[in-house]
C-alpha positions in Angstrom: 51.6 142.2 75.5 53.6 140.0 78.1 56.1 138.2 76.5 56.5 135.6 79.4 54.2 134.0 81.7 53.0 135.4 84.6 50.9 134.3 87.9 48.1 135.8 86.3 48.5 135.2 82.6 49.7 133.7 79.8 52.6 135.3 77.5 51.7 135.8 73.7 53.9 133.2 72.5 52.3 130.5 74.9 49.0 131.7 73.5 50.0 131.7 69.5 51.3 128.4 70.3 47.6 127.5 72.3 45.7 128.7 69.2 48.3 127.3 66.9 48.1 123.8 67.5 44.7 123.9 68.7 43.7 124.8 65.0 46.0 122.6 63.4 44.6 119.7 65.2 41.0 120.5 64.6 42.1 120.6 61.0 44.2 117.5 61.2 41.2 115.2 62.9 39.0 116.5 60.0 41.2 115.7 57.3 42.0 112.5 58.9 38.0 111.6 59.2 37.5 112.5 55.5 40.5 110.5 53.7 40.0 107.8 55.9 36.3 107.4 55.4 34.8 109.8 52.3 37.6 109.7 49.8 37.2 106.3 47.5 39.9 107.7 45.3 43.9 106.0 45.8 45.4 109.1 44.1 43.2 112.1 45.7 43.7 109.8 49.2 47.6 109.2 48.5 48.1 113.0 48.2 45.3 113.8 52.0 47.4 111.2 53.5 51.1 112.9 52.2 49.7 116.7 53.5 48.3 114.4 56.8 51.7 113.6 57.4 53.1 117.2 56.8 50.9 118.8 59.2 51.2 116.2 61.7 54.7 116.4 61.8 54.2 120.6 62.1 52.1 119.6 64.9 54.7 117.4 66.5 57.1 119.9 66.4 55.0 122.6 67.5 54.2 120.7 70.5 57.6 120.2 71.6 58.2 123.7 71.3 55.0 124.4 73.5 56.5 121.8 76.0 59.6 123.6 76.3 58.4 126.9 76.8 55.8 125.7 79.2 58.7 124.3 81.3 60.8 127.5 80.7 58.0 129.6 82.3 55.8 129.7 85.0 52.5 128.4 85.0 49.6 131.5 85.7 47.8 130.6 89.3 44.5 128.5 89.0 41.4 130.5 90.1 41.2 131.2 94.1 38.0 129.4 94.5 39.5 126.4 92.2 39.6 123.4 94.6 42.1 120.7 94.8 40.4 118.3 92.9 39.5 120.6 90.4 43.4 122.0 90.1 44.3 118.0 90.3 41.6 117.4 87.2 43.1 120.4 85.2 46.8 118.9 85.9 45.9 115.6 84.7 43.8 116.7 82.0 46.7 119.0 80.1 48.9 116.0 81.0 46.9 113.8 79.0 46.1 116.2 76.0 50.0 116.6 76.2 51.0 112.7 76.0 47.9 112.5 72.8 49.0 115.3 71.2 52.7 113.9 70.8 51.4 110.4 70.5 49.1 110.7 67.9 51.7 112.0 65.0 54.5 109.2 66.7 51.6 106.7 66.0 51.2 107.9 62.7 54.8 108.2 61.6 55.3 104.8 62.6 52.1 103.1 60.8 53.1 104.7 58.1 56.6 103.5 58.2 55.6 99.9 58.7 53.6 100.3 56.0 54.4 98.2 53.1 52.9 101.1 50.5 56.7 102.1 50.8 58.1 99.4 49.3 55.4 98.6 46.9 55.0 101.9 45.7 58.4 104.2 46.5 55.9 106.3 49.0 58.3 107.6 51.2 57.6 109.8 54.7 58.5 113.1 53.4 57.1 116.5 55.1 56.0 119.1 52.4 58.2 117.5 49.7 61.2 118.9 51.7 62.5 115.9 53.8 61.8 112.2 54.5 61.8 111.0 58.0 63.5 108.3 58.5 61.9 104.6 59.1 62.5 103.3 62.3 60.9 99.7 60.7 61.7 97.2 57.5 58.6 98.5 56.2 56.1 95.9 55.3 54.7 94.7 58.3 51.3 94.3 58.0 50.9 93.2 61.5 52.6 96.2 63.2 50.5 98.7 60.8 47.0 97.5 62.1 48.4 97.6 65.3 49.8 101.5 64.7 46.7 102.2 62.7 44.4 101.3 65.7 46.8 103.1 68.6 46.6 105.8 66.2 42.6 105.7 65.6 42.4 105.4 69.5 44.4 108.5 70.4 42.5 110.3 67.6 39.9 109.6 69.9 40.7 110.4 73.1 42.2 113.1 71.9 38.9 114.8 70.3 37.1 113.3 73.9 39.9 115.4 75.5 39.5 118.5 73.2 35.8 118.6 74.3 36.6 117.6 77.4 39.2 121.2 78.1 36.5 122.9 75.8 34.1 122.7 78.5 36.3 123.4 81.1 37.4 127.1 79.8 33.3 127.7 79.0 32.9 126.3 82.2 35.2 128.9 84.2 33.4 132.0 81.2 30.1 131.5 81.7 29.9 129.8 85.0 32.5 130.8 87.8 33.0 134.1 86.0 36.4 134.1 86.1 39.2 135.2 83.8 41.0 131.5 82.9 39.4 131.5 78.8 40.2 135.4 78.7 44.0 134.7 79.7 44.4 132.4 77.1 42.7 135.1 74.6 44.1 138.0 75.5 46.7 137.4 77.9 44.6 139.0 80.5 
């Protein structure tokens, strides 16, 4: 088990970082869905949206990391029969689900910061009960939290368009061209 990139595969910590945040987010868009819209009750919705922030926060930072080591190590070769629009596509497309994945938490951190539940109620930002993160905003403004809210509902969005999207793509290369680009990402190889 490789631990760094190499042309031909990926190294076991970009993969535990992969399936790390890939499950996280899959469990972060579902929990998102069902406090925004299937839970009527303030208290059972104030603590989903307090363990929405944790997680998205883990997320955060787990991204960040995956950033780094993705710059720290070499990227394994795309398929010889991938073209240069395909290889273009693939570029773009973990570009994108890069720029979601960090702005989604950002977006919510910040609706929630402008939020005027803060003041109101003494809700602070904390992650896991361990820390708060800080307010970049006077909270309160109602304005800037339906703007935040909808940026945030939007990258939700794109980003699950995205996720299917990349899905496809690895099934794609399985079942299709045959080649090894979902196996790499399982098994390193």
């Amino acid at each position: 088990m490789s631990l760094r990139n190499t042309a031909t595969a990926w190294g076991w910590p970009a993969r535990l970082l992969h399936w790390a945040i890939a499950a996280l987010i899959f469990f972060m868009l579902g929990l998102g869905f069902y406090m925004a819209e299937l839970v009527s009750d303030i208290y059972e919705q104030f603590a989903l949206v307090q363990l929405h922030k944790s997680w998205g926060f883990t997320v955060f930072v787990l991204v960040l990391i995956r950033i780094v080591w993705r710059l720290m190590n070499r990227t394994p070769d795309a398929p010889p029969h991938a073209g240069a629009a395909e290889r273009t596509f693939a570029r773009l497309g973990h570009y994108a689900l890069y720029a979601l994945m960090l702005a989604l938490p950002l977006s919510g951190w910040l609706m929630a910061s402008a939020s005027e539940l803060q003041e109101m109620y003494g809700i602070r930002n904390m992650v896991f009960g361990l820390f708060e993160l800080p307010d970049p905003f006077q909270p309160g403004d109602k304005t800037l939290e339906e703007w935040l809210r909808a940026v945030h509902f939007w990258c939700a969005l794109a980003l699950t368009i995205m996720l299917i999207g990349h899905a496809g793509a690895a099934l794609k290369h399985h079942f299709i061209d045959r080649d090894n680009v979902l196996t790499r990402m399982i098994s390193g190889r």
